[in-house]
Structure formats: C-alpha cells, structure tokens
N, C-alpha and C positions, 0 to 999 in steps of 0.2 A: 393532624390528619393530612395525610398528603393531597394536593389539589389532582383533581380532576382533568384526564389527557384524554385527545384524538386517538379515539379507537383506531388502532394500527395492527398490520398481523408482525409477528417477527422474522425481521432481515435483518441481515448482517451488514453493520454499518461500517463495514472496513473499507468500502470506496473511498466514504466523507474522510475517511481520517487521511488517505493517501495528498505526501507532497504534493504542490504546483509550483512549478520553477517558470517565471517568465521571461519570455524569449531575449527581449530586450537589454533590461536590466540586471539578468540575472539572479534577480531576487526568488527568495521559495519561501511561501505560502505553507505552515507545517500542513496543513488540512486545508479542505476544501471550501469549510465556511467563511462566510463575508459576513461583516456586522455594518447594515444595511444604513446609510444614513439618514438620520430623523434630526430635527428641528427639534435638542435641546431649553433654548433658552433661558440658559442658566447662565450665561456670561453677566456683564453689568450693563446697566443701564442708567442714563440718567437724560432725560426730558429735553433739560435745557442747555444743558453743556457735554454737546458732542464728542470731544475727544473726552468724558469719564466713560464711552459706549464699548461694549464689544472685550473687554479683559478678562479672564479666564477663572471663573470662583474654584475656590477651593473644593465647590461642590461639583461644578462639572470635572476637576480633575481626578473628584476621588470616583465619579461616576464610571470615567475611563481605568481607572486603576482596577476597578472591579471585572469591568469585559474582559480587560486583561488577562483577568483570573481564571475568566471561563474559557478559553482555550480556542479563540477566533483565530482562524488563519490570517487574516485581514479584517481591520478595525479601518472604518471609514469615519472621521469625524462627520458629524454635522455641518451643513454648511456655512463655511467661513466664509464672511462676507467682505468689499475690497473697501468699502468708505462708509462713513458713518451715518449717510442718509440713504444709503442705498442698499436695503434691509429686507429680509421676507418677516423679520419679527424685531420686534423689539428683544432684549435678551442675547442675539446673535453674537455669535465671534467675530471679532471683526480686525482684519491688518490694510489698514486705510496706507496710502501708497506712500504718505512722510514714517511711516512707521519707523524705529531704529531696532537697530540689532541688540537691545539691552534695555534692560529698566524692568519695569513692571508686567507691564501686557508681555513681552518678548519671553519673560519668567515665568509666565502662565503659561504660555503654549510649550513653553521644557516643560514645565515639572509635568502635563500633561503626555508630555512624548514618552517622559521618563517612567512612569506610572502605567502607560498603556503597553508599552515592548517590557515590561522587566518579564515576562512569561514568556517571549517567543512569538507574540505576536504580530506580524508587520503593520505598519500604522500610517494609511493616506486622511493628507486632508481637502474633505471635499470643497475644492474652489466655486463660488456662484456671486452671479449676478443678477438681480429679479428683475432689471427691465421693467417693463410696466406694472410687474405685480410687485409690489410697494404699495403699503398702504397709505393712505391721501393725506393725511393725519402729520405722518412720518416724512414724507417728499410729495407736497403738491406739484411738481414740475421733473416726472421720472423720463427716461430718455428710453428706446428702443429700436429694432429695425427699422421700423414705419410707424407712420401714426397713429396706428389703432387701437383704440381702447377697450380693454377690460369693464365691460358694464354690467349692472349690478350688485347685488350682495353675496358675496362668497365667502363663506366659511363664516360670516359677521365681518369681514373686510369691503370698504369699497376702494377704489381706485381711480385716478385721474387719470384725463387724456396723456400719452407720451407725447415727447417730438420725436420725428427722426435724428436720427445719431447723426454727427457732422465727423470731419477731418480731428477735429480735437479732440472731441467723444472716444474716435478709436485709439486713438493714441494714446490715453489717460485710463481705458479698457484696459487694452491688451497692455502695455506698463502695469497694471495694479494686480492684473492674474501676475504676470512675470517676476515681479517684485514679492507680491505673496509667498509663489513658491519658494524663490529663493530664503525667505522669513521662516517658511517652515523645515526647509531642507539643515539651516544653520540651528532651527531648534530641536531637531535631530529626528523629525518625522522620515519613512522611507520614500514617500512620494505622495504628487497628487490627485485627483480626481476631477476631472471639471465637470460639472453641472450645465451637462447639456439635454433636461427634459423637461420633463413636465412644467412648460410653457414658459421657462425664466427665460434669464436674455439670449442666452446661446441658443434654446429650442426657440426662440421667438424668429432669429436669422433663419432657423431651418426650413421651418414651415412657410408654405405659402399664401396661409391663411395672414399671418402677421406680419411678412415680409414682401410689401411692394415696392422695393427698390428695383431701380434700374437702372445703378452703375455696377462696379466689379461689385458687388458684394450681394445682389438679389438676380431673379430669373432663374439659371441653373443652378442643378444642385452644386455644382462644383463652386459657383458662386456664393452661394447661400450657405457653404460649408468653408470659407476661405476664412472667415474671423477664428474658427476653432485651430484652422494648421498653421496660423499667424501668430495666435496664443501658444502657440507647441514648441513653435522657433523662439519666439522670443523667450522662454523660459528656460531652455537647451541654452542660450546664451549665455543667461546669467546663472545658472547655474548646470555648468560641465562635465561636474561627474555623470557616468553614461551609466552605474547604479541607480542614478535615482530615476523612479518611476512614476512613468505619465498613464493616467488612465481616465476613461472619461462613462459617464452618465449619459445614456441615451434614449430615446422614444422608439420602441420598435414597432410603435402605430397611435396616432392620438386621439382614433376615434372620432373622427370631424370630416365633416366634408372637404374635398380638395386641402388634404391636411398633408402632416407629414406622413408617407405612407411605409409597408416593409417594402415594401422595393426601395424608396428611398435610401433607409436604415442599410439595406444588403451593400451599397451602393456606396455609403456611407463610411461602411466597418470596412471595405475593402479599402479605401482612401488613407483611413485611420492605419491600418496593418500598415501601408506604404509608408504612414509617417512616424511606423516604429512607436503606436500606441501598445503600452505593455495588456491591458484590458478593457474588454468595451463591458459595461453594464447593464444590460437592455432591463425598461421598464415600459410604461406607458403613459397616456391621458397627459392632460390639462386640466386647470383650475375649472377650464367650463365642462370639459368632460372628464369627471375623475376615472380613470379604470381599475381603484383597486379592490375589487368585486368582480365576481364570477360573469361575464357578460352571456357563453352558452354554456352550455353541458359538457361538452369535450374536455372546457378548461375546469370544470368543476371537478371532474373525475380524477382529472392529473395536478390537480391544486394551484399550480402555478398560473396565474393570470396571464403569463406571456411567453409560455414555451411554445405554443404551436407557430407563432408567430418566429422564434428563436430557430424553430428548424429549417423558417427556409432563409433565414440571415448567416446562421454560422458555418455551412458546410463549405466554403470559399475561403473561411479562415484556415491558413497556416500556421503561422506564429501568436497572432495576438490573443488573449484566452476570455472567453466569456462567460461572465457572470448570468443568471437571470435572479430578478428579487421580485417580492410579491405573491403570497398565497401559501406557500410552502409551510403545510403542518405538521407532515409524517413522516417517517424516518423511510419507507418504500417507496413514499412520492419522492424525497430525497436522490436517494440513488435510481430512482427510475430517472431522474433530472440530467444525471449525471453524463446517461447516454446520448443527450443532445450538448449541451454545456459542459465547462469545465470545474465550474464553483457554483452554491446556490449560496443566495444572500438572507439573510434574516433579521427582518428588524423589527415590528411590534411584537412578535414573542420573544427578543432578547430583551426586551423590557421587563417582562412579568416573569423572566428567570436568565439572569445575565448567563450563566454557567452553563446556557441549555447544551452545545457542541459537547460540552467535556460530557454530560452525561448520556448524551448520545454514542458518543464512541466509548464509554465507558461499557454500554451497554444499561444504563441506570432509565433511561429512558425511552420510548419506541416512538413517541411525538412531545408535540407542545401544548402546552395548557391549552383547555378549554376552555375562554369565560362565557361567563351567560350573559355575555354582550353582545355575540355572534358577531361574523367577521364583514358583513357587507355594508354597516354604514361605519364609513369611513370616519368621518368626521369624531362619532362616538369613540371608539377606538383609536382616533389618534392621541384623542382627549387623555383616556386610558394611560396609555402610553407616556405621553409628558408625565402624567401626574407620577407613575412608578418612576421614570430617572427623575423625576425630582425628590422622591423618598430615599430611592437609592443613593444620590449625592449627596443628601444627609445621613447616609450611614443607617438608612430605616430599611424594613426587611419590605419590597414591595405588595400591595395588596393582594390576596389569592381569589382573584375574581372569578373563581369556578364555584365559589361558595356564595348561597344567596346574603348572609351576614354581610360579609365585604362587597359585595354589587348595594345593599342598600345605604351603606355608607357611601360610596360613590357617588351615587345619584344624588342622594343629600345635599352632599359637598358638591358637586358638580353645580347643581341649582344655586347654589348660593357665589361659587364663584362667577357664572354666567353673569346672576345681576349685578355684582361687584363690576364686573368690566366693561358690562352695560353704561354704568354710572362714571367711567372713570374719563373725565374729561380732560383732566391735565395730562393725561397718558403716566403719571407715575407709576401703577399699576399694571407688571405684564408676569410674563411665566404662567406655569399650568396653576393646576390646585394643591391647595393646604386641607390637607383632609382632617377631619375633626369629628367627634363625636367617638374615635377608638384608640384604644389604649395599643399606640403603636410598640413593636418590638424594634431593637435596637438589629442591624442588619447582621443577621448568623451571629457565630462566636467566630473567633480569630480561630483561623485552620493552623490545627497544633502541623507542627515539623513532619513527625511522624506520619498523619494522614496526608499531608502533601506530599511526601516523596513517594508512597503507595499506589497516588495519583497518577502523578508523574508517572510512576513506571507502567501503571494499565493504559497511560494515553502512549505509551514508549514515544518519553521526552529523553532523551541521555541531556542534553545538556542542562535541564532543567534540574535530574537528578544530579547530577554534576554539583550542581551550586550549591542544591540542599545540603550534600554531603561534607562540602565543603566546611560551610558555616555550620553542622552538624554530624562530626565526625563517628558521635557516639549511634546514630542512626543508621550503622553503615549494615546490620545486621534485621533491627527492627520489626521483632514478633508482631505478628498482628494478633492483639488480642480477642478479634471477635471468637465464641463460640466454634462458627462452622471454621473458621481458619485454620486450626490447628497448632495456632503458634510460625504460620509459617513466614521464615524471615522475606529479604526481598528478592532473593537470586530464587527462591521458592516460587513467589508470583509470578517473577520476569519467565522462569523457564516454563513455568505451566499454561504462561500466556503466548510462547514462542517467541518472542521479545530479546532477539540478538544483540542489539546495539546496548541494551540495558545489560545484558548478563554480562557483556563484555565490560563496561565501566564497575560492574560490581566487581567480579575476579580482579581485575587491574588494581581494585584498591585494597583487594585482601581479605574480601568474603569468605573465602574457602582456604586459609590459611589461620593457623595450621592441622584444623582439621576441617572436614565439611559439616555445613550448618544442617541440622536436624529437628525437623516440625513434633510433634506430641507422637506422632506414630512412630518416630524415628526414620524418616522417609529423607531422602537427598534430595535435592533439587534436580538432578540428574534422572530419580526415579518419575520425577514428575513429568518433566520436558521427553523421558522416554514412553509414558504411559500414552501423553498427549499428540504421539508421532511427531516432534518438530522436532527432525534432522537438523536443522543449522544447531541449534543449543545445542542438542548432544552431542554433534559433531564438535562443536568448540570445547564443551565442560569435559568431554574425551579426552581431548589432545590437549588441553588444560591441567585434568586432575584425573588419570585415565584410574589410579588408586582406589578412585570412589563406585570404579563401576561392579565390583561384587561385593560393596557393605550392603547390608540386610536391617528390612523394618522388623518391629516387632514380631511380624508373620514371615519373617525368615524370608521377605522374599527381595529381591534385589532387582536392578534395573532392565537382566536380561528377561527375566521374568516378565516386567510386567511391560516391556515391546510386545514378546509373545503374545503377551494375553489381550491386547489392545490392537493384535494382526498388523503390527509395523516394521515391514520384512526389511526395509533401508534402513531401518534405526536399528535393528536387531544385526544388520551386519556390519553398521560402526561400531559397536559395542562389540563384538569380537573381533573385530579386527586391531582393534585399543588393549582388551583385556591382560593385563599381565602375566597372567597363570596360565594361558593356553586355551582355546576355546574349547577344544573336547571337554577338560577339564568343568571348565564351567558351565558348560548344556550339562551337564550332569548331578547340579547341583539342587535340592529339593529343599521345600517349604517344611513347616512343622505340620503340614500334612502329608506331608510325602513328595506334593506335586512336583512334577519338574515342568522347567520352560516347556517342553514338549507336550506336555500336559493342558497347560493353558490354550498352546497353538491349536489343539486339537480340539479342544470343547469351543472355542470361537469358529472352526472351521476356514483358517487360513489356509492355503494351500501353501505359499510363497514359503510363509514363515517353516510350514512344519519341513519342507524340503530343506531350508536352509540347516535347519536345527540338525534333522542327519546327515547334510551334509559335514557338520560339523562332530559328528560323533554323537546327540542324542543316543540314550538307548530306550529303544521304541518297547523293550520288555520289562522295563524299568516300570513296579510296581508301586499304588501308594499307602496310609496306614491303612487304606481301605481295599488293599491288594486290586485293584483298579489301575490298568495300564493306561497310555494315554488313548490308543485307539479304542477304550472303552466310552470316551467323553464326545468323541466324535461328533459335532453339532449338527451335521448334514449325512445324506449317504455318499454324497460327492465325496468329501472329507473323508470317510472310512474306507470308500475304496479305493480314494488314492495314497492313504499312508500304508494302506496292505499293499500297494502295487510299488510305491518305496522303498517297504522293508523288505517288499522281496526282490527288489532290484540291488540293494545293500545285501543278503543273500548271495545273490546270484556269482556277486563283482569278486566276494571272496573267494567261491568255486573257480571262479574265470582267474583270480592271481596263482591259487594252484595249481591250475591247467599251465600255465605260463610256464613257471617253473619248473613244469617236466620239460615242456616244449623247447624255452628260453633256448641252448644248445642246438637244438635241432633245425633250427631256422637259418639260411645259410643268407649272408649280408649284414653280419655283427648285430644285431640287437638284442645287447643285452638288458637286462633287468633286474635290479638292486634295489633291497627294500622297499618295494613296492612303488617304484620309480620306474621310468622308460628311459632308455639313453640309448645314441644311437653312434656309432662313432663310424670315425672313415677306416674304411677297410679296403675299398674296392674305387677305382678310379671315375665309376660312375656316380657316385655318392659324393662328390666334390661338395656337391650344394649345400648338403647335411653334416658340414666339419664343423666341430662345434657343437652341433645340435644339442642343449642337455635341458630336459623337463625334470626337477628332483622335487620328490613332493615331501621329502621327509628332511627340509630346511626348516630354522623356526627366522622367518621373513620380518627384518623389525626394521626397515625403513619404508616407503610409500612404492609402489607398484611401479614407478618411474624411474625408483633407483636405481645403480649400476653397481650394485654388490652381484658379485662372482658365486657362478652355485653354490655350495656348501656338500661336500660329499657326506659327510658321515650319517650315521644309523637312524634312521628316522624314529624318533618316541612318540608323537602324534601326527595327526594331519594338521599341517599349520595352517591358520587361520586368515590371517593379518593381510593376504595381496588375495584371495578368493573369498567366494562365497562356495560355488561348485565347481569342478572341471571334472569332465570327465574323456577323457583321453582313448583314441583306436587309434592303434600302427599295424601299420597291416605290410607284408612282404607281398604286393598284386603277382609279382613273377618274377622266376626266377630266373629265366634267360629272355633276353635280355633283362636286366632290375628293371622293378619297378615299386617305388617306396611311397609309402601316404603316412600320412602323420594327423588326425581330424581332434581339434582341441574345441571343447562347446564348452560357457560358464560365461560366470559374471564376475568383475572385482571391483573394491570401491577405490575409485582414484581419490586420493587425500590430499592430492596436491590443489587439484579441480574443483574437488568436493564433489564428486559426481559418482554416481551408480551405473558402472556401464555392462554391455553384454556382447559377448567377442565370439564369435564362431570362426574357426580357421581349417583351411582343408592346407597344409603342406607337400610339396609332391615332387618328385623326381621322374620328369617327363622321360619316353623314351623318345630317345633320336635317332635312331637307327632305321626308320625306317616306318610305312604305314602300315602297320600288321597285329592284327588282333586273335587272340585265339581264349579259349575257355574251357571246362570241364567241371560242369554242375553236378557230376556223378563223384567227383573227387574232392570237389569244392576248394580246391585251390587257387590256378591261376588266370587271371583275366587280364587284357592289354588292352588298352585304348589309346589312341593318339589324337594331338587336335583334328586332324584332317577327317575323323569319324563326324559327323553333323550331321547322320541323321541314323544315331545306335537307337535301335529299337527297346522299346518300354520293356518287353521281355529278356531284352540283355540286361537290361539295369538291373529289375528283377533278381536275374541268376545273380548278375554280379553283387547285389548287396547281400545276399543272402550268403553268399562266401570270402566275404572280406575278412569278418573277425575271428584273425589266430591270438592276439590279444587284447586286454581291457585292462586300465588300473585308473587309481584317483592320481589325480596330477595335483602339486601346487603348481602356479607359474611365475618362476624368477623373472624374467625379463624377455619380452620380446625381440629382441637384439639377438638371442638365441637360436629364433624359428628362421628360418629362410621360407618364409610366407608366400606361395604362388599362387597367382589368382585360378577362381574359377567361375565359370560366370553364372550359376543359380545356385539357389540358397542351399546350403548343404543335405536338406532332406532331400535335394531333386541334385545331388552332385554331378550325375555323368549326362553332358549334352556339349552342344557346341560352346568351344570356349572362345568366346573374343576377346579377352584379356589374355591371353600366349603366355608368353614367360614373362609377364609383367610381374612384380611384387606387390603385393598388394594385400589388402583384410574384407573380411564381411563385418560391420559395424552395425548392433542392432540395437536399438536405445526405445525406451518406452515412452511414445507419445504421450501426454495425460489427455491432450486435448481430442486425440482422435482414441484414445483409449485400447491402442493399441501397440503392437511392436512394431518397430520403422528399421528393415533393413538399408545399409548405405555402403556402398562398395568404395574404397579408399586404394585406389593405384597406386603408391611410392614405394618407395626404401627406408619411410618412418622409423626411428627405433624406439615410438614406444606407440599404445592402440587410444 
C-alpha cells in the first residue's frame, strides 16, 4: 500500500527541476534540490582508541549511493568532523589534521564520492566544528569563542565549561577546515560546506551571546565573522582549483535574546558574496532554542521555518545562490520557495524516501510522507530519521511511518534503545536504532536497465541516458511494457515529454534508423511531440527525419493532423514547411473517416491553425464519410464565422487574379503578372528603386527563408509551402504622372535557421520627388499622391485613398528579402498614410508575438538588412 502524503493541490514541478549554475565555481546543480545534512553516524567508532574513530562503513557509503539514485542536485554529507575528540556524536566522519591521502579512512570518503556523483549529482561535504557542544563524556576540556557553557540536558547530552580559544587553538582550527577540504577535494567530492549554525563553533564566534571576546575576533560583526573568511583563504590555498566549491551553513536568526540576529545574517551573506562564497544555506536556532518547528502561522502556511526571514537576507545577493532547509513538505510550497531562494533543501523526508526529488519532478509525487509522528518535536523525528539511514545503509527498505503498524514498531524499539544508551557507560554503544519485532524487506529490487533509462529520460538526464545506452546498447529502442504505454519506445516518451536534449542523443544513436519506431497504434514519435505542441522536437525530428512527417496511425491519421486537432499553429507550420510532397498536397489528406486536418482545426475552434491550413490549400468543401464539411464541426460561432469570412476571402482572391489578367496590360509602369505572381520590372527611369523587384509564389522554396537562391521562374504547380505560412500581397499603381508605385507584403514565415516564427508586414514604395502635390478622384477611384511634406492628410483622404488603392491582389511566396527595396513608413500599415519620419530610410515593420503580454509587439527596424 503506498504510504500516506501531505495533501497538496497539483503544480507543476518544472521550477525544481531547472539548472543552478554557481557563480563562483562554475559548477551546475542538475535541479534545485539540496539533500540537507543530518547526523548519520554510521562511521566507526571505538571508545578507547581514537584514531579507529570517524572511517566511512560500507553502510554510510551505500546510504549515499542510494541519494545518489534519487536525483538530488546537491548532496551535502553529514557533518565531517576535524579531530577525533572534537565530535557532535559519536559515529561521526572524521579527517583529523595528520590524516593522509591513502589508506583506509581516505578509501572511505572515495568510494563514498564515488557512489554519491555516479547519477549527476554534485556532492559537498559538510565541514564542522562543535565547540562547546561536545559531549562531556567524549572531551571534558572543549574549547570555543569564550567561556560560556552550554548548561543542562539537551537532547540526553550534557556539556562541560569551554575555554576560550588561544593563538594555537586558531591555528590548528583553521589548519584542520583547510586540510579537510583539501582531503575531500583529492577524494573527488565537488566542494565544501562549513557549519556555521545551530550554535557549533563557527555560529558560536557569531553570536554575541557566546562570543565575548575583545580582540580582532569578537565585538563587531566583521570581527566575529573573521574566523569564517580566514577558513575560506586558507582552503583557496591549499586547494587552487577555482572549481571547487565553498559554501557555507548559516543562522538566519537563533531565536535568543541579543542573539545572532537577520540583520546580522543580511550583513553576513553580503560579506560572504565578497569572499566568492558559491551558497549560503540559511537555517536557524540552537541547541537551547531549537527552531525546527512552526514558531507563527505565517511560517506554517508557507511551511518553511525560515523564509520570511530569507526575504529580507537574499535580495542584496547577486552571485551567491541561497539555499533555505527546514519545514518544506509540498511540492507548491516548493516552488512558491523558489520565488524568494534559489534551492530548497531536504532532509528528514529524504530519509523516509531517499528518491523523493525524482518522483517529484517525475510527477510520481505532489509531497512527502506523512508520519504520524508529526513534524514539531524535533527530537522524535530526528530519532525517525537516523533510524531510516541506518536501515537504508543496510540495504533495508525504510520504515513507512504513515502506517500505525510501523509507528508501533518504532516506539517499541525506540523505548528499548533509549534504555540501552541510558545504561551504556563505557560509551561502546552509539548510532540510532535496531528495530525489531518486523520482518524487515530487503531495500526495493535492483532497478532493471530498462526502468532506469525511462527514468532518465522523464527527469531529461542525456548524460545519464548516455551511459545507460552505452553499457546497454540493446535498450536503445525499449518498449515500455505497461498497459497504458502502448509499447511506446524512448524517442516516443522523450518527444511527448518535450524533452530535446534526450531525442537528440536518441536520433544520434540511431532510433529512427532505418525506419521510425512505432507504439501499438502505429503512432511516431513525431505524432506525439506534434499532438503535444513541443515545437523544439518537432522542429528537430523534421529536419532529422522530415520522411516521417505523413506516415499514418492505424486511424490514417498523421502528424499534420493531429497539430490541427491539438490547435498548434507553430507546429503545424514546421510540419509544412519540412513536408516532402508539398503542403497543399498534404492539407488534403483524410482520416478513414474522411476527416481532414481542416476538419480537426475546426471542431477545436482554432483560428490560427484553420487560416494557416487555407492558406495552404485546405479545401474547406472538402466532405467526410459523414458528408460533413469542416465548417460543420465548428466548435465556437467565433470559429464559423470566421472560416466563412476565409473561404470567402479564398473566393474573392481568385475573382481579384481574374480581374488582374484582364487588367495586367492596361496598367501603364510594367507590372506584370505571371501565374499568379507579381513582378515588377524597370521600365521607366523612376522605378530605379524597384530593379530587381521579383515576388514568385509559384517556386517550390527548399532551402531556409535566409537563403540566397535566385527566384525560380517557371509554372507554378502549388502554393509553396516551406519559407510562408501566408502572404498576401497589394501593388498598387497610386499615379500615373508623376509614378507612384506600393508594393504592401503582410504574413508570417518560419525561420529555420533561428528556429523562430516570425511575422513581417512591409509597405514598399517609390516616393515622388518632384515635387509637394497631391491630387485624387474617389469618383474614378484611381489616383492619389502623397508626399512626406503632407503631416497633417486628413482621416477622410486616408479614407478615399484606401478605398482606391486595389487594382491588384494575388498570393505571394517570398523568396528573399534582398529582393524588396523596403522604405520605411512610420505606422503600422493598417494606419499607412501619415507623417513619415523615417524618409527614404530602408527599413521593415517587425511584429513578433509576445506570450508574456499575450499580444503582438510591432518593432520598426531602419537598415539595409538583407534578410527580416
């Protein structure tokens, strides 16, 4: 039965998943989660002989092999400690300052590094020192900023007075951070962390509760923050590569009178950013005031115990990126987190399910368990917690503590390890509990090849699938057998996930070669990535394997089809513009119902789609077995009345090339017109500008809209496809003494080189200069003059004058820009005639579709460009 989750509503966890690249170092974080560090202590231990302390079991390494597995952007060890008496636990890791580069211990912390990155995930280990919190047991004589003791029982620890730290103290400090990291950087960790909070020795310098010195190192904060930027140099010494990554552990309040405060912290992080800290981690409390519980309501509602505090720390930050940890249950609280911070951290729920990240961006999850421990006493729950990495470093599946069965085995066991370490005098006895009383499961089964590379591709790993491929060549196709799946292989998922970087290692290795892979419906992967609008796919599986884009599923129906039917007007005109056979050709192609693309467009009630489809030749009379046209499916009246005011503008255009054709001859300044092309050529010495000029729409256009292929004169067979979506083209002869010539081109074309969907409106024109003089006749509807110098033509000249402009209309392709002699105008061509302040400048109207203002963004481009 699956365990029990924090009611959550569903969001989309695509934030979590997105890269972090740090500033610093360079390094990228695949996703946003952090695997929080917790107090293991699962290393060795032994009583009386100090150096067998702190060496890495085979169980804490298989513990980190497993995080590994679950898909953490950064893995934080547990805190590694610098000497063998200077311990928050017994159990701890420990690289005491004679440590060497080899042997035992130094093979622990590889095979642990090795284990932890073999998925991708970057791997600090968290550096600390406890200062006064050492238990009494372990170092009767602990050292820290000042003398003040830790008094009482805390957690079942007590503590002896410190002394203050002398001249050697720091030396032998900051030496044993610097040496550490150098130990982990050579065992191939990315970087470290230092533990400066919850009251160990670094948060102990900070605070002014614990630090009453009164040389350079207490008073101000710059003082009382000097050991952390002196630890930062000395480690930068010794180890130089400017990769490796420094990050640090901080209190963004500890809850205490005249404590460390957020102002501090703000104060703090800005210091750190200066010293080229790659992450700050903000948490909270002390051993005397723990804060990892809800302290008001504000922090309960947004789960995190320390984001309001995080908002007025990070906004100063430029470079350095901040983590928050602490509280985080829900995948909405998640990326609401996001908006303040760069990473959220997670640590007692990656305990009770190491893999939780993968199934969250998987979509497999929408929170983290819920146990019926509830999450405010600490103590209980940290309990929790050990006890699962220690089942889990044995390979045991951990306990499902949302179930009351497994909460009464806890507490059982819980009780009985309590009095066990009650009793244990000689301190042999440390780590969490051995739970008993249940018939443990061995941890999962081994994840066959196959589900791992599936994995891989929903969390879109390429290099992960990379490897699997690699070592599993036969995988490179890899049905999924579930029921709902259909058999579909992995370029099937990758594309229906949108998932570029993945389809691209799949094609590279030969997916679709040499034919394309085909789920139970007979469906491409190409039909999938087009049903699902993700343009990048189809743009690439196009210009990959453009062959696949009219095979047909068992329902006859093919990729241009189901854009249509899914309203994806950019996908729908990479797909003709790719297609082989000619796009008229293929809008015309019908299902084993009849339907055609057009048919689909129109019962979703696309507008975009069903324009593009006649602009491409759909036939809108085109009936199906159900003699049902497509304006019968119509899903809106929007919808129907504007594919009626389409078809009958498809209508009209053919009347209007008729008209031309008589006309063609009679129009004096050569514009002729040839299968249904415009061409204007030089005849008359004012026409200089327009030499050249040639729009041929009856080319078939098989390079990219940037190319510099030369028109193509002959017989046009269709409307080509491949550089438009629509153009539709007015030339107009304004007058006939003096000339005056317009050429007005409006449409879109996909730029292939760009990858982009653009939309061009251009007004052409052949100013007169002879002179400032304007004349008109709305009763003959022929000629009108404008010159710049006109700046203030009345609304009612515009009026007449559009109203007699068009002696001709046809469909244009557009070969190439280089063609137009483009003079600017200065408003948008619906409002053509006004004052121009661009002159005889050349220039374009460029109008591209905002998503974010969800509108069209005209942009006026002044050059000599030769292409839009």
């Amino acid at each position: 039965m699956a365990p029990s989750r924090y009611a959550a509503e569903a969001v989309d966890p695509k934030p979590l998943a997105e890269p972090l690249k740090f500033a610093f170092s360079g390094k990228v974080a695949k996703n946003r989660f952090l695997k929080g560090a917790m107090t293991e202590r699962l290393s060795t231990w032994d009583p009386k002989t100090p150096t067998n302390r702190g060496i890495p079991t085979p169980e804490l390494i298989n513990l980190y092999r497993r995080w590994g597995e679950g898909d953490f952007g950064v893995l934080l060890s547990g805190n590694v400690m610098l000497d063998y008496d200077q311990l928050e636990a017994a159990g701890n890791p420990i690289i005491p300052l004679d440590a060497p580069f080899e042997g035992e211990r130094f093979e622990g912390f590889r095979k642990l590094a090795e284990g932890a990155k073999a998925h991708g995930s970057l791997l600090h280990a968290q550096l600390s020192h406890p200062g006064r919190q050492v238990e009494q047991k372990i170092n009767p004589r602990p050292i820290s900023a000042s003398d003040v003791q830790l008094e009482g029982d805390v957690m079942g620890m007590r503590f002896a007075k410190p002394r203050a730290m002398e001249k050697e103290d720091f030396e032998k400090v900051i030496g044993g951070f610097a040496h550490a990291a150098e130990y982990v950087y050579k065992a191939g960790f990315d970087g470290v962390e230092l533990h400066g909070a919850h009251g160990y020795l670094l948060a102990q310098f900070l605070s002014p509760t614990t630090n009453k010195r009164t040389d350079q190192y207490g008073g101000s904060l710059t003082n009382r923050a000097r050991i952390i930027l002196e630890i930062a140099d000395a480690i930068r010494a010794r180890v130089p590569d400017p990769s490796f990554s420094i990050g640090i552990k901080v209190n963004s309040v500890e809850f205490q009178d005249e404590g460390f405060s957020t102002e501090d912290c703000r104060d703090l992080c800005s210091a750190l950013e200066a010293a080229s800290f790659d992450f700050v981690e903000l948490s909270g409390g002390t051993y005397q005031s723990l804060a990892f519980e809800h302290k008001r309501e504000s922090t309960k509602k947004r789960e995190a115990f320390f984001l309001d505090f995080a908002e007025k720390i990070i906004p100063q930050l430029t470079k350095t990126k901040a983590y928050v940890t602490g509280g985080l249950r829900t995948v909405p609280a998640m990326v609401e987190a996001l908006k303040t911070v760069h990473g959220i951290g997670l640590a007692r729920p990656a305990c009770n399910e190491v893999d939780l990240p993968r199934k969250i961006i998987a979509g497999e999850a929408s929170a983290a368990i819920e146990t019926l421990l509830g999450e405010q006493d600490f103590g209980l729950t940290n309990v929790l917690a050990g006890t699962q990495m220690r089942l889990i470093g044995r390979d045991q599946e951990p306990l499902d503590v949302s179930k009351e069965k497994y909460k009464d085995v806890f507490m059982k066991s819980l009780g009985k390890w309590a009095e066990a370490m009650g009793k244990n005098e000689d301190g042999s006895k440390f780590g969490y509990i051995d739970i008993e009383g249940l018939d443990l499961h061995p941890f999962g089964k081994p994840i066959e090849p196959s589900l791992r590379v599936r994995r891989a591709i929903t969390a879109n790993d390429p290099l992960l699938v990379k490897r699997i491929l690699k070592s599993h060549p036969r995988l490179l196709h890899n049905p999924d057998p579930s029921p709902e799946a259909l058999s579909n292989s992995n370029l099937h998922l990758a594309a229906s996930l949108g998932h570029l970087p993945i389809a691209k290692v799949l094609v590279d290795h030969g997916h679709e070669h040499p034919d394309p892979a085909l789920n139970e419906h007979h469906q491409t992967a190409l039909m999938l990535a087009a049903a699902a609008g993700h343009t990048e796919v189809v743009h690439f599986l196009c210009e990959r394997t453009p062959h696949v884009i009219l095979r047909r599923d068992i329902r006859w129906r093919d990729a241009i089809m189901e854009a249509s039917r899914g309203g994806h007007d950019t996908v729908l005109q990479i797909l003709l513009t790719y297609v082989p056979e000619g796009a008229r050709a293929a809008v015309q192609r019908a299902d084993l119902d009849g339907n055609t693309a057009l048919h689909f467009a129109s019962s979703n009630g696309n507008l975009l789609v069903l324009r593009t489809l006649l602009a491409a030749g759909a036939d809108a009379e085109r009936r199906n077995v159900w003699s049902w046209t497509a304006m019968s499916y119509s899903a809106t009246v929007q919808a129907e009345v504007y594919l009626k005011g389409l078809v009958t503008e498809v209508e009209r255009r053919k009347l209007v090339r008729q008209e031309v054709e008589q006309l063609k001859n009679s129009v004096k300044g050569a514009a002729s017109i040839k299968g249904g092309a415009v061409r204007v050529v030089e005849q008359d010495v004012e026409l200089t500008a327009f030499a050249g000029f040639s729009i041929d729409m009856g080319s078939k256009l098989d390079a990219t809209v940037a190319s510099h292929q030369p028109p193509v004169e002959e017989e046009p067979e269709y409307l080509p496809y491949p550089a438009t979506k629509l153009i539709i083209a007015q030339y107009w002869n304004c007058s006939r003494d003096p000339p005056f010539w317009g050429y007005l081109i409006v449409g879109t074309f996909f730029d292939q080189h760009n990858n982009i969907v653009w939309s061009t409106e251009i007004f052409a024109f052949q100013r007169d200069t002879r002179g400032d003089r304007r004349h008109g006749n709305d009763e003959e509807g022929q000629f009108v003059e404008l010159s710049d110098s006109d700046s203030n033509t009345s609304q009612d000249l515009n009026d007449r004058f559009s109203r007699s402009l068009i002696l001709a209309q046809t469909d244009s392709a557009y070969h190439h820009p280089a063609h137009i002699p483009a003079y600017g105008y200065q408003r948008h061509p619906h409002h053509l005639w006004g004052p121009s302040h661009t002159g005889s400048v050349p220039g374009t109207w460029i109008t591209e579709f905002n998503p974010e203002l969800g509108n069209w963004v005209n942009t006026w481009q002044p050059d000599h460009h030769n292409h839009i």
